[in-house]
C-alpha positions as CSV (number, residue, x, y, z in Angstrom):
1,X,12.7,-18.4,12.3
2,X,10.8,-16.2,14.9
3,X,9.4,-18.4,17.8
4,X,5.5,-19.3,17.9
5,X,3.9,-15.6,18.8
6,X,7.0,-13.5,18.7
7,X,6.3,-12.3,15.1
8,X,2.9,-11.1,16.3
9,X,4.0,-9.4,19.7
10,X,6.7,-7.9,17.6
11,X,4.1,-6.3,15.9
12,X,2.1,-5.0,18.3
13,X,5.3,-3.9,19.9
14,X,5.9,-1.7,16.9
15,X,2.3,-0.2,16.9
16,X,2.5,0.7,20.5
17,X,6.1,1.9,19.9
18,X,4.7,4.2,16.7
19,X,1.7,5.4,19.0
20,X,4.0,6.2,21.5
21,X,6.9,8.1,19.7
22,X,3.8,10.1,17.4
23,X,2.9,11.0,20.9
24,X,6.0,12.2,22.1
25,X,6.4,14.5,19.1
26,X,3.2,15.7,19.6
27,X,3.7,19.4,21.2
28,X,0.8,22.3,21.3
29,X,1.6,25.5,22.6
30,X,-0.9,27.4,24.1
31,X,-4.1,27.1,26.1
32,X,-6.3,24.5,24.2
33,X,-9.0,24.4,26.7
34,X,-9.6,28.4,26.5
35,X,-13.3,29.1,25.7
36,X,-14.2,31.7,23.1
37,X,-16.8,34.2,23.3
38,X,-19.0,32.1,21.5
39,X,-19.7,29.7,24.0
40,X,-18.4,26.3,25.5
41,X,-16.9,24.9,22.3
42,X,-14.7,21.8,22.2
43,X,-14.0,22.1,26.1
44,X,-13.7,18.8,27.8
45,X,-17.0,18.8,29.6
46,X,-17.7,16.7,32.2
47,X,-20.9,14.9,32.8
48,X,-22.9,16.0,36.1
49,X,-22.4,13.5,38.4
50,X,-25.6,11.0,39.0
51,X,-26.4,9.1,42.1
52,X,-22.8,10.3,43.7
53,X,-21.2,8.7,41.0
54,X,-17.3,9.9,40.3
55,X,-16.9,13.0,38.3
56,X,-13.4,15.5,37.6
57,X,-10.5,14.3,36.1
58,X,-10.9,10.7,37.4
59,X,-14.4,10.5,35.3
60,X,-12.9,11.8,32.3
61,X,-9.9,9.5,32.1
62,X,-12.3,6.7,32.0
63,X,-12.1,5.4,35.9
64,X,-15.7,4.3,35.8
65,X,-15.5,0.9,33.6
66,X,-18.5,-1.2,32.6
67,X,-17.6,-5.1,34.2
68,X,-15.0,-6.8,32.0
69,X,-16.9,-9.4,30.7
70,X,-19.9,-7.0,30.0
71,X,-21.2,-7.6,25.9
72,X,-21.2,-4.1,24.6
73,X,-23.4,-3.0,21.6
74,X,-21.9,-0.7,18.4
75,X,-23.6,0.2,16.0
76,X,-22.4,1.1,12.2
77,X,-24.2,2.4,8.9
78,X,-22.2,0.6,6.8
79,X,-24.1,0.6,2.7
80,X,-21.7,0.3,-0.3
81,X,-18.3,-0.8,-1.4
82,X,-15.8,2.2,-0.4
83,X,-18.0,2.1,3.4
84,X,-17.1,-1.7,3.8
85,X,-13.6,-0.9,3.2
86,X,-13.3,2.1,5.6
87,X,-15.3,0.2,8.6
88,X,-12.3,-2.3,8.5
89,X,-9.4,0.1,9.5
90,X,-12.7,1.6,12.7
91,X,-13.0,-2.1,13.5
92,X,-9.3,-2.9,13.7
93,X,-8.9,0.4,15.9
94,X,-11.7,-0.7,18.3
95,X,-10.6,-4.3,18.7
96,X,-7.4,-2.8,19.4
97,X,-7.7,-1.2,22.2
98,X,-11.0,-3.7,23.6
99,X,-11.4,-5.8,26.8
100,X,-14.7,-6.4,26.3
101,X,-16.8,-8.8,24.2
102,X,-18.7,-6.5,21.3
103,X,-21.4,-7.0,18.8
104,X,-21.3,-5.3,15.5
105,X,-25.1,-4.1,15.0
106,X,-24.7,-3.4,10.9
107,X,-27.2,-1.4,8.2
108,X,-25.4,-2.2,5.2
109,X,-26.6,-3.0,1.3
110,X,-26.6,-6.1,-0.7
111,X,-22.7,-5.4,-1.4
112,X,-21.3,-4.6,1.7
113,X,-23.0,-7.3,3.3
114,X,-21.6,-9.9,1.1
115,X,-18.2,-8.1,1.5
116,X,-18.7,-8.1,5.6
117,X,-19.9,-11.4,5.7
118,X,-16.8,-13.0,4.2
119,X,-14.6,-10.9,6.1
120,X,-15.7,-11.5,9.6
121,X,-16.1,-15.1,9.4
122,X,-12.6,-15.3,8.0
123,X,-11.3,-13.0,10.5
124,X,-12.5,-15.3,13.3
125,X,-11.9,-12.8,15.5
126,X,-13.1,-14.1,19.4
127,X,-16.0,-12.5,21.4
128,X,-17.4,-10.6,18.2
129,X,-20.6,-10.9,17.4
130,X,-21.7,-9.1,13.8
131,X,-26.0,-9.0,12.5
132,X,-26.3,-7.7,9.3
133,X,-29.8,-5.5,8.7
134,X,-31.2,-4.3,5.3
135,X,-30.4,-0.7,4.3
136,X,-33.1,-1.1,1.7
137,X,-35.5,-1.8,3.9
138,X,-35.3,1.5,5.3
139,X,-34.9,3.5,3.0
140,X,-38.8,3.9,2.7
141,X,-38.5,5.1,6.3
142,X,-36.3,8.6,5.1
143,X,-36.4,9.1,1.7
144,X,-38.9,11.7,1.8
145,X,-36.0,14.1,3.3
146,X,-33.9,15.8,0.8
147,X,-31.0,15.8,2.0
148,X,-27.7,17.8,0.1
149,X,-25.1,15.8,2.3
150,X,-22.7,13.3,0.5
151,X,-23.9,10.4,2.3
152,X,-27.3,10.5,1.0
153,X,-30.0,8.4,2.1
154,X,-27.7,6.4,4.4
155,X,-26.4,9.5,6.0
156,X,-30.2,9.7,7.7
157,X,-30.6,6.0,8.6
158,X,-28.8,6.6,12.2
159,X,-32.3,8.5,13.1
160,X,-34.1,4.9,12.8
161,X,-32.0,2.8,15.0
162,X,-34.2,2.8,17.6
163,X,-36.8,0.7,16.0
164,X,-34.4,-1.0,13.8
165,X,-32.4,-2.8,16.6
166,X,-33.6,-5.4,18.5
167,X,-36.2,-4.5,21.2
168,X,-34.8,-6.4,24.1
169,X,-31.7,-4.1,23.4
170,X,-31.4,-1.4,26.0
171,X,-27.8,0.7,25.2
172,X,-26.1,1.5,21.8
173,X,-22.9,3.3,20.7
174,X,-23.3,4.5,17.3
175,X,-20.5,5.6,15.0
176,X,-20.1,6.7,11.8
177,X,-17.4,4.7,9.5
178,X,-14.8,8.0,9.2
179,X,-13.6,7.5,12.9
180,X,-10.8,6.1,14.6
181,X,-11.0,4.8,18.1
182,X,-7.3,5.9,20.3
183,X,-8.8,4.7,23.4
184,X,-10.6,1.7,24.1
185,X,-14.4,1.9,23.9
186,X,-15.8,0.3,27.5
187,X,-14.8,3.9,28.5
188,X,-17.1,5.5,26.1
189,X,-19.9,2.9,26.9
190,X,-19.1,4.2,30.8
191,X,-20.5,7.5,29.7
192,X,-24.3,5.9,30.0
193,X,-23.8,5.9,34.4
194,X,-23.8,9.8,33.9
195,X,-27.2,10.1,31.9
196,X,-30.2,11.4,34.2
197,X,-33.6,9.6,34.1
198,X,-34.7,11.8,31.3
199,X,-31.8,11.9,29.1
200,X,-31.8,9.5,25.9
201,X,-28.9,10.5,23.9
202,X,-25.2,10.9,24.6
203,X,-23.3,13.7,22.4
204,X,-20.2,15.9,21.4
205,X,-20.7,19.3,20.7
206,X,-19.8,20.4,17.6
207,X,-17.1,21.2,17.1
208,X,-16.9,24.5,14.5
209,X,-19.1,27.3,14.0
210,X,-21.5,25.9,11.8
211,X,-24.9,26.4,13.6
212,X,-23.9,29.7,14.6
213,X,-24.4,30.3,10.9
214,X,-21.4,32.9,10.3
215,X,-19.0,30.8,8.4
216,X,-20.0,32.7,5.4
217,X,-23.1,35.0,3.7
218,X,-26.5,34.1,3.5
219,X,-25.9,31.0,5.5
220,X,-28.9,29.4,7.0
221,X,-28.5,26.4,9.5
222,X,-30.8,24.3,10.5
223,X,-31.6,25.0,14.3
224,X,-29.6,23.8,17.1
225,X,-28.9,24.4,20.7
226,X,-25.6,26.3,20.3
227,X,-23.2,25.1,18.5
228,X,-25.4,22.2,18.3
229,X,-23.7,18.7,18.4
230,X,-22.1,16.4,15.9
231,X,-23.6,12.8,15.7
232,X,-20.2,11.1,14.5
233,X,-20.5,9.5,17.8
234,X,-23.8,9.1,19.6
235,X,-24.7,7.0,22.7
236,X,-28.5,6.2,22.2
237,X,-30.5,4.9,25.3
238,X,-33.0,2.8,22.9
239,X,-35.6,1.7,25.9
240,X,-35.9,5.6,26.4
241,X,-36.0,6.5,23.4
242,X,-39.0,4.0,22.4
243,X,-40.7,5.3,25.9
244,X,-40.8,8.9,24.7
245,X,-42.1,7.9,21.4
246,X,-38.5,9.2,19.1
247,X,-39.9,8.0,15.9
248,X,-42.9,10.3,15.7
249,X,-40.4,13.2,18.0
250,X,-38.4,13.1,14.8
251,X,-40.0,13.3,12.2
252,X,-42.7,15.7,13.2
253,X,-39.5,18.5,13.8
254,X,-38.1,17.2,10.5
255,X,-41.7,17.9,8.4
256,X,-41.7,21.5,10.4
257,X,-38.4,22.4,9.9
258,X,-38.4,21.6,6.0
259,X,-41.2,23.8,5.2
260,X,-38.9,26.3,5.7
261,X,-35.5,24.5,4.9
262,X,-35.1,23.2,1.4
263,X,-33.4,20.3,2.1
264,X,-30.8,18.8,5.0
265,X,-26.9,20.0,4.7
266,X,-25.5,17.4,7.5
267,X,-28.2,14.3,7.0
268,X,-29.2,13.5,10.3
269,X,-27.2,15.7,12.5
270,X,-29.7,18.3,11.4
271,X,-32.6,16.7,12.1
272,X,-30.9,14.8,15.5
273,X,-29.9,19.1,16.2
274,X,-33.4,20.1,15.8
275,X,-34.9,18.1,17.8
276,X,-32.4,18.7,20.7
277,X,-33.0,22.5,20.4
278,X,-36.8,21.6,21.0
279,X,-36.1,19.0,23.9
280,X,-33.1,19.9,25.5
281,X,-33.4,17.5,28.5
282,X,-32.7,14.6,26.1
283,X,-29.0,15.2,25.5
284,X,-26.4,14.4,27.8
285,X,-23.0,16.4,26.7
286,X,-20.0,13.9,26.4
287,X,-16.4,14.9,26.6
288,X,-15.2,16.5,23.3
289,X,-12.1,14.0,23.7
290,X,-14.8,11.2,22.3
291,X,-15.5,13.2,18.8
292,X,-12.4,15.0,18.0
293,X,-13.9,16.9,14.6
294,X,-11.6,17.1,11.9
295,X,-13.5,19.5,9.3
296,X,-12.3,22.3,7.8
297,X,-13.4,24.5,9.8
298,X,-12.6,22.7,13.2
299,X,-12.1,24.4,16.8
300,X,-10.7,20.7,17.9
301,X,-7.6,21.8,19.2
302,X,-8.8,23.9,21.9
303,X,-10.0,20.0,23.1
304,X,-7.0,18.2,23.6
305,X,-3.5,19.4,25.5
306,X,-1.7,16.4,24.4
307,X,-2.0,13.3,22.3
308,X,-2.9,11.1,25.4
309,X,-6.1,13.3,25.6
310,X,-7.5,12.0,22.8
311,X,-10.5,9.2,22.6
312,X,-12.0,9.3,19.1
313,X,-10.9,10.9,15.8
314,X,-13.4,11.9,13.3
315,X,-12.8,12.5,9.5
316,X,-16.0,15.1,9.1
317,X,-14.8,16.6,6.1
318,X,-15.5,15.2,2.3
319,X,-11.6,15.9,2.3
320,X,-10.9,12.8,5.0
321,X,-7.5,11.7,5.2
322,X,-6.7,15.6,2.8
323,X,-8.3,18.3,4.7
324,X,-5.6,20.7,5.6
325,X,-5.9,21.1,9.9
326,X,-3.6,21.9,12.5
327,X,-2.0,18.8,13.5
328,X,-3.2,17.0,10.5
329,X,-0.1,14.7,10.1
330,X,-0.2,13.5,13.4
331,X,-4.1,12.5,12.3
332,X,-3.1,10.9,9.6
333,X,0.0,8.9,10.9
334,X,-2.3,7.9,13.6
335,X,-5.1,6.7,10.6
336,X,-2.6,5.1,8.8
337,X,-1.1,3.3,11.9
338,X,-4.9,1.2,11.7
339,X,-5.0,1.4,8.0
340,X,-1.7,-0.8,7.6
341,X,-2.4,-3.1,11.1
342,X,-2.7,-6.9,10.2
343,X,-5.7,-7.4,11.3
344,X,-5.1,-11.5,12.1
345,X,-3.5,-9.8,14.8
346,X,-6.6,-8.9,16.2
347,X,-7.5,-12.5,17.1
348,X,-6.1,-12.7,20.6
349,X,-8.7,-14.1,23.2
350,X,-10.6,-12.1,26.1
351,X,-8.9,-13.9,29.0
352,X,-11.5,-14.5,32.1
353,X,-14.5,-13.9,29.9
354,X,-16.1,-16.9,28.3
355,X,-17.7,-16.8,24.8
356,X,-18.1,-18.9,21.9
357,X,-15.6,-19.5,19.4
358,X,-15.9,-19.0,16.1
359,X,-17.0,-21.1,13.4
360,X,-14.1,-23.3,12.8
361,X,-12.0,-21.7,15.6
362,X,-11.9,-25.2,18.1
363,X,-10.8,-27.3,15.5
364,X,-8.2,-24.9,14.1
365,X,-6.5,-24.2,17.6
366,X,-6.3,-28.1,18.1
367,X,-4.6,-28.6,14.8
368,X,-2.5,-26.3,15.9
369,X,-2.1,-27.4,19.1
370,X,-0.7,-30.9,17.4
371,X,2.1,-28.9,15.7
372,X,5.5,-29.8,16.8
373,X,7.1,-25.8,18.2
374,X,10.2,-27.6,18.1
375,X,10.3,-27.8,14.7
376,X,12.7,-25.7,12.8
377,X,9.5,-25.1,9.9
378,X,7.2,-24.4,12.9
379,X,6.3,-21.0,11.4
380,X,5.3,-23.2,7.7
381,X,3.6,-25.3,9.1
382,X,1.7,-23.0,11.4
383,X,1.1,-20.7,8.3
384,X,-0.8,-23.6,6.1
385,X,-3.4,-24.1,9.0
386,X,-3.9,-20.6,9.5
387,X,-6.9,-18.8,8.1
388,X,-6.6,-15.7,6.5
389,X,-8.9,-12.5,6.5
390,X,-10.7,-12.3,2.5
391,X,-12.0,-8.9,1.4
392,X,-13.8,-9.5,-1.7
393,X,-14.2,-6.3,-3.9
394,X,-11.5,-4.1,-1.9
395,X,-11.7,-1.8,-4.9
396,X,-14.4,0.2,-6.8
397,X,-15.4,-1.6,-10.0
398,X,-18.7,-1.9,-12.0
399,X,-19.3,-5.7,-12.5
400,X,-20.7,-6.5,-16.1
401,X,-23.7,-8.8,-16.4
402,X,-22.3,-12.5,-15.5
403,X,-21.2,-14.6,-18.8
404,X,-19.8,-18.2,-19.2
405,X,-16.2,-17.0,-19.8
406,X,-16.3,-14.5,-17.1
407,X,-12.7,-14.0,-16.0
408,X,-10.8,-12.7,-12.6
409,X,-7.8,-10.7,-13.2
410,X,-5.3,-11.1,-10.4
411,X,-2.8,-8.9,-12.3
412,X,-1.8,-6.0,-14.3
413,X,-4.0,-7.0,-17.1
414,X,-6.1,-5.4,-19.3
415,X,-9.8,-6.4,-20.6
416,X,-8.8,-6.3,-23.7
417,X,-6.2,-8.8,-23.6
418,X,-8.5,-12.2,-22.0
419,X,-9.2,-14.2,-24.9
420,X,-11.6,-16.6,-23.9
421,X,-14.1,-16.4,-26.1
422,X,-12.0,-16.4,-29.1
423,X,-10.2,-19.6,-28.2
424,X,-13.8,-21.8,-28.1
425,X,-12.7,-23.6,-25.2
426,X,-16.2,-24.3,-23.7
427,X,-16.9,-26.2,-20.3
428,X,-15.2,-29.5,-21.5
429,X,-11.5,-28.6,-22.3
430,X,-9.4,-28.4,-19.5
431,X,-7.0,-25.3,-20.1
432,X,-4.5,-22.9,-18.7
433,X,-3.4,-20.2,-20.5
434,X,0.0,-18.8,-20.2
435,X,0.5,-14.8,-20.1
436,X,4.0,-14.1,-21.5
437,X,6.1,-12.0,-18.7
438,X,8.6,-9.5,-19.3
439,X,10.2,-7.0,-16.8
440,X,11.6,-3.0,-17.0
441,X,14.1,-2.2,-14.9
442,X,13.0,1.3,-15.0
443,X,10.6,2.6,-12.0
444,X,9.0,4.4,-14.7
445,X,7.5,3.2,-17.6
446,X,4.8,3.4,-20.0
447,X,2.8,0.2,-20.5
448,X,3.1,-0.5,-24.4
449,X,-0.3,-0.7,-26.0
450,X,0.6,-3.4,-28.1
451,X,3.0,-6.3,-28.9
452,X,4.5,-4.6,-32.1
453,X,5.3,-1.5,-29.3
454,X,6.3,-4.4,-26.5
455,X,9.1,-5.8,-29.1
456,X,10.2,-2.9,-30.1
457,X,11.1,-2.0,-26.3
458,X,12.6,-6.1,-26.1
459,X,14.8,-5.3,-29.1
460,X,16.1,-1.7,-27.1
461,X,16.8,-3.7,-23.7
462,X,13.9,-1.6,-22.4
463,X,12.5,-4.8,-21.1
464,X,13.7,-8.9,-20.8
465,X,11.8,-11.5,-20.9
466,X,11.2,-11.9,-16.9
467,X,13.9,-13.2,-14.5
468,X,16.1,-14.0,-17.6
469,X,18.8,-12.8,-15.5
470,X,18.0,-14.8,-12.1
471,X,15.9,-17.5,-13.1
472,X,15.2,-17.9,-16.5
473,X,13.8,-21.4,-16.1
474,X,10.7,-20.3,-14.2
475,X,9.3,-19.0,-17.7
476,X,11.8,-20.4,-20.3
477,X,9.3,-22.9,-21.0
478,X,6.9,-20.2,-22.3
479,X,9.2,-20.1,-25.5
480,X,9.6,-16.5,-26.5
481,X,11.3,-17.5,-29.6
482,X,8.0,-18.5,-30.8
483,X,5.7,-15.7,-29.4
484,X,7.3,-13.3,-31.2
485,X,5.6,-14.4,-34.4
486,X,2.9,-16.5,-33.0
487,X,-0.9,-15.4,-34.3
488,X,-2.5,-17.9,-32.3
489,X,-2.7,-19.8,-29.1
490,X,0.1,-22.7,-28.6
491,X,0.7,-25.6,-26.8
492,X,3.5,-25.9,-24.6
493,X,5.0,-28.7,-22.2
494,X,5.5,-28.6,-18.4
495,X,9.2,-28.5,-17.3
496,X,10.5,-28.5,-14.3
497,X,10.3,-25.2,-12.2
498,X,7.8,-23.7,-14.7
499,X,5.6,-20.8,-12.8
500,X,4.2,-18.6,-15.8
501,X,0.9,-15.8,-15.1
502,X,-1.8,-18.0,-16.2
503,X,-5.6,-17.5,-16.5
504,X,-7.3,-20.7,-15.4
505,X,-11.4,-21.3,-15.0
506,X,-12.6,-20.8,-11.4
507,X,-12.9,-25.0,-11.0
508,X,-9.1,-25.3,-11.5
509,X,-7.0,-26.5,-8.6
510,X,-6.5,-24.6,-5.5
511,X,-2.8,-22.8,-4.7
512,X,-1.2,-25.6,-1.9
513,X,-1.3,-23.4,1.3
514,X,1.9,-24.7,2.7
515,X,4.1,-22.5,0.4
516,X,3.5,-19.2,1.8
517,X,6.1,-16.5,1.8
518,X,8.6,-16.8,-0.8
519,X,9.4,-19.9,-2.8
520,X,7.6,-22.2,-5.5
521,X,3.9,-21.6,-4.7
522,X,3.2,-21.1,-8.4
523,X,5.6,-24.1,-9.1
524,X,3.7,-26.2,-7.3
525,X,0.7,-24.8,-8.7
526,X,1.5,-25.5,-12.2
527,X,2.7,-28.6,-11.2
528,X,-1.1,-29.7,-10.3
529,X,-2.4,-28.3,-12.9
530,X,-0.3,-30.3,-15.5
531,X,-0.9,-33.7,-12.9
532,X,-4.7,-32.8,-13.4
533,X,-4.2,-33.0,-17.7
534,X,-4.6,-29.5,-18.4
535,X,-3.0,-27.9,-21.5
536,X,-1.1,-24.6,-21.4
537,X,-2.1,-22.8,-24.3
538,X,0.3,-19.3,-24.4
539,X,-1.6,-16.3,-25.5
540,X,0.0,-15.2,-29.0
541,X,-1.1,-11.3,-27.8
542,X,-1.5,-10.8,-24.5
543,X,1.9,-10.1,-22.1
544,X,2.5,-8.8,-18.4
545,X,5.2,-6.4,-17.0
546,X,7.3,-6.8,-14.0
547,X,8.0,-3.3,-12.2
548,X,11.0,-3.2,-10.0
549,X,10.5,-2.9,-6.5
550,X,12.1,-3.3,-3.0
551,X,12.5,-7.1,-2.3
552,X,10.3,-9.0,0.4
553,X,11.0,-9.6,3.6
554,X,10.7,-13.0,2.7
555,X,13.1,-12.8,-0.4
556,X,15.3,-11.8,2.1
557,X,15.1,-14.5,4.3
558,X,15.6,-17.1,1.9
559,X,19.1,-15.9,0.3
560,X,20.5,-15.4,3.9
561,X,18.9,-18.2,5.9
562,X,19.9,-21.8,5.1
563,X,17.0,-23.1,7.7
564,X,14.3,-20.9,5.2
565,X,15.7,-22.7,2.4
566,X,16.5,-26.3,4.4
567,X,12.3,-25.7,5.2
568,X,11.3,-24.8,1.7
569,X,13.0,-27.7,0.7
570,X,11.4,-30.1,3.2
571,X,7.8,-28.8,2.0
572,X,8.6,-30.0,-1.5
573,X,9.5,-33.2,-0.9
574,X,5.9,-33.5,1.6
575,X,4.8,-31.9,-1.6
576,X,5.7,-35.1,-4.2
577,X,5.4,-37.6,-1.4
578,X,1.2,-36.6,-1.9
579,X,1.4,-36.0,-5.4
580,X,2.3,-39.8,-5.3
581,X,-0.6,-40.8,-3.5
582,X,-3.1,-38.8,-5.4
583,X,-1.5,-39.6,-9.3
584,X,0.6,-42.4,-8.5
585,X,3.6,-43.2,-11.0
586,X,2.7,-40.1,-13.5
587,X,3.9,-38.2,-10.7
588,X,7.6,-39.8,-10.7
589,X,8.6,-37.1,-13.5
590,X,8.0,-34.4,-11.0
591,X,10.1,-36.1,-8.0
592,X,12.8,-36.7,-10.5
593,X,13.0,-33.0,-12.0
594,X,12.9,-31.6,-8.5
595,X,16.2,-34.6,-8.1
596,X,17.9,-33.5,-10.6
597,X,18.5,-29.7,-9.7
598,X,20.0,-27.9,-6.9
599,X,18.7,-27.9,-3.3
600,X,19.1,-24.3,-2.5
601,X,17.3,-23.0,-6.1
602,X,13.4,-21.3,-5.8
């Protein structure tokens, strides 16, 4: 058992290791700041020093910090399913690196809010604040633009922020979803000391040749001050922007420019790109370090000399994580790094800088303030108190219209294989019904489409009936004997260390958090669910395959640690002692099967 905390500085060890060694391997040759004849592309400007304020290398690398405990504002378009999922792995990036409270300013849709909503307040992460604001609501405000860019009408909705946010706001970063933070973003909210009086908006130029209009024939650009800039990361001044009136600035150089232009290529970068070219004392240049542009067609890599150089990465490409770039592995690695980062992690508190806590947060951190560290299940017991991150609808999927029988698959199942309906079980009966399990030990296999093809494969030893090798009793119960020539449901009894698949109604008892890792979660489930009088009705058609894969960490550390086991086996009998309380005697045939076989079993 790791001590409480080692487990999670282990891990941020091993992300900090990763970024480290990704660093070290990270080798350009050449001169990547050379300019080319077209201009200043992607070298790492530096702001013009205001009021005597630092500038050179010292600037740059982020010397001038806004105060520790200062709130700093980011802002997000955020609308549909596949955006809510992407925003996670920016988010986990930029709490990484943060000493700073933040609040999460997001324009999402009906779905992504829903999806965000749950997240965050599972998450508890400290010092984050997140408001939610109505995509649809704007859409009135842009959806006269045509606009050929893949992100549609939200790809334009950065171009409203000013009078979307709230007015007492002053400063805003603004980011699209397809970048990763490698730096952390008080340095990028520093940027604002080095904005004249007259300057509104804080920008990378862009990054490829795309406003010179010679990436290929016939193409005509929208106008822009030189290589124009990319809005993947903007720093708005909102007060400013209000002063000099940016609502009606806009959109009378977007109604010009689109008598001539048939519709927007880049959303609101041409429109943000126009008006710059018209008003070039609004933009303040940042750094190129702070939008590293990873199109195909990107100059980024005359930017950055090494890895350490780099502040932002940005996926600017319909291609993302695919587009084919100098360097692109290192990209990626980095991506993936975030991507595959437990994000519980992230809840580590902003020492010196007092916010509130979470909903929830107090009362967990007491009870698990009362937990004994001395115990040899600390990391159990700590683990059933903990609460973990939900994201609801990770995946694409097209819900059907809601219906009484409506069913959540949490396994390889197929629609066609439910069965509700067919079974009339209605609101009143209390059932569970068992999905037969088999396993392949081949890493490739074709899912049978039907039982007759499934026992055809079970006569060839293609497949067993699952765990009949290891652990046979966790679905013996089932009765295969009998499925092979079953035509309708059945009814079978518990038995001790039963844990089949089952599809249960969304009122059904709850998994018992204290089994986490490996070891008789669905036992105990089953258990409850036979305590509570439900039948368990096996499914004369329907069947699940187990594909082989690596074992668990967990696995592993119950066949070679006797204190995993001795703990498991200590949470089972907590586990019948309140099964006593709640059923009384009819739980004694549980304590007695759980008596009667050996300690060290799953």
């Amino acid at each position: 058992m790791l001590p409480r905390g080692r487990s999670r500085a282990l891990a941020a060890a091993a992300l900090l290791l990763g970024l480290l060694l990704l660093a070290g391997l990270f080798l350009l040759a050449g001169d990547p700041r050379a300019e080319d004849a077209g201009g200043s592309c992607c070298r790492p400007m530096q702001p013009e020093p205001q009021d005597g304020r630092p500038s050179g290398p010292a600037a740059r690398e982020g010397a001038l910090r806004p105060p520790r405990c200062q709130l700093l504002h980011v802002a997000i378009v955020c609308a549909g399913l596949n955006s809510s999922r992407e925003v996670v792995t920016l988010v986990k990036s930029m709490l990484f690196y943060r000493k700073n409270p933040l609040h999460l300013h997001l324009v999402t849709d009906a779905v992504a809010q829903s999806i965000l909503e749950t997240l965050f307040r599972t998450w508890m992460v400290p010092a984050l604040g997140v408001s939610f604001y109505d995509a649809d609501q704007l859409k009135p405000h842009i959806s006269w633009i045509p606009n050929k860019h893949y992100s549609g009408l939200y790809g334009l909705m950065k171009l409203v922020l000013p009078g979307v946010l709230p007015p007492g706001l002053a400063q805003v970063i603004v980011l699209d979803t397809d970048v990763t933070l490698a730096s952390d973003i008080a340095e990028l909210w520093a940027l604002f000391a080095y904005f004249s009086d007259k300057q509104v908006i804080g920008l990378v130029e862009n990054q490829s040749d795309w406003y010179l209009g010679n990436l290929w024939k016939n193409h005509r650009p929208w106008p822009a001050l030189g290589r124009g800039f990319n809005t993947g990361v903007i720093l708005l001044w909102l007060d400013r922007l209000r002063q000099v009136g940016w609502e009606q600035m806009w959109q009378l150089t977007a109604r010009r420019e689109l008598l001539t232009q048939p519709a927007t290529s880049l959303a609101d970068q041409d429109i943000f790109n126009a008006v710059i070219k018209e008003h070039p004392g609004l933009v303040q240049p940042l750094p190129c370090v702070w939008n590293v542009q990873l199109s195909d067609h990107t100059l980024a890599e005359r930017c950055y000399l090494e890895a350490a150089d780099l502040k932002v990465i940005h996926w600017n490409s319909p291609k993302k994580l695919r587009v084919k770039i100098k360097h692109a592995e290192f990209f990626r690695n980095l991506y993936l790094t975030f991507l595959g980062y437990d994000g519980n992690l992230l809840r580590r508190e902003l020492f010196g800088c007092p916010s509130q806590s979470p909903a929830g947060a107090e009362q967990l951190q007491q009870s698990l303030a009362q937990l004994d560290e001395e115990d040899a299940c600390f990391e159990f017991r700590q683990q059933q108190l903990t609460v973990h991150r939900v994201h609801i609808t990770f995946l694409p999927h097209e819900p059907p219209p809601p219906r009484p029988h409506d069913v959540t698959l949490v396994a390889q199942l197929s629609m066609d294989r439910a069965s509700i309906e067919q079974l009339g079980l209605g609101g009143l009966r209390k059932a569970a019904l068992v999905v037969p399990a088999f396993e392949t030990p081949r890493y490739r296999f074709s899912f049978p489409k039907s039982k007759a093809e499934l026992l055809a494969l079970l006569d060839a030893g293609a497949l067993y009936t699952f765990r009949y090798h290891e652990w046979p009793q966790g679905h013996a119960a089932t009765d295969y004997a009998r499925w092979r020539e079953a035509q309708a449901p059945y009814r079978v009894q518990w038995a001790a260390d039963y844990e089949p698949y089952v599809v249960v109604p969304r009122d059904c008892p709850r998994y018992d958090p204290r089994f986490v890792g490996f070891g008789w979660n669905k036992v105990a489930h089953i258990v409850e669910l036979d305590a509570q009088d439900y039948e368990l009705l096996v499914l004369p058609e329907a069947f699940t395959i187990h594909l082989p894969h690596a074992p668990s960490l967990d696995i592993s550390r119950f066949r070679s640690s006797p204190d995993y086991r001795a703990c498991l086996q200590a949470l089972k009998e907590e586990f019948h002692q309140d099964l006593s309380r709640r059923y009384g005697a009819a739980a004694l045939k549980y304590l007695t099967a759980l008596q009667q076989r050996p300690r060290n079993s799953a």
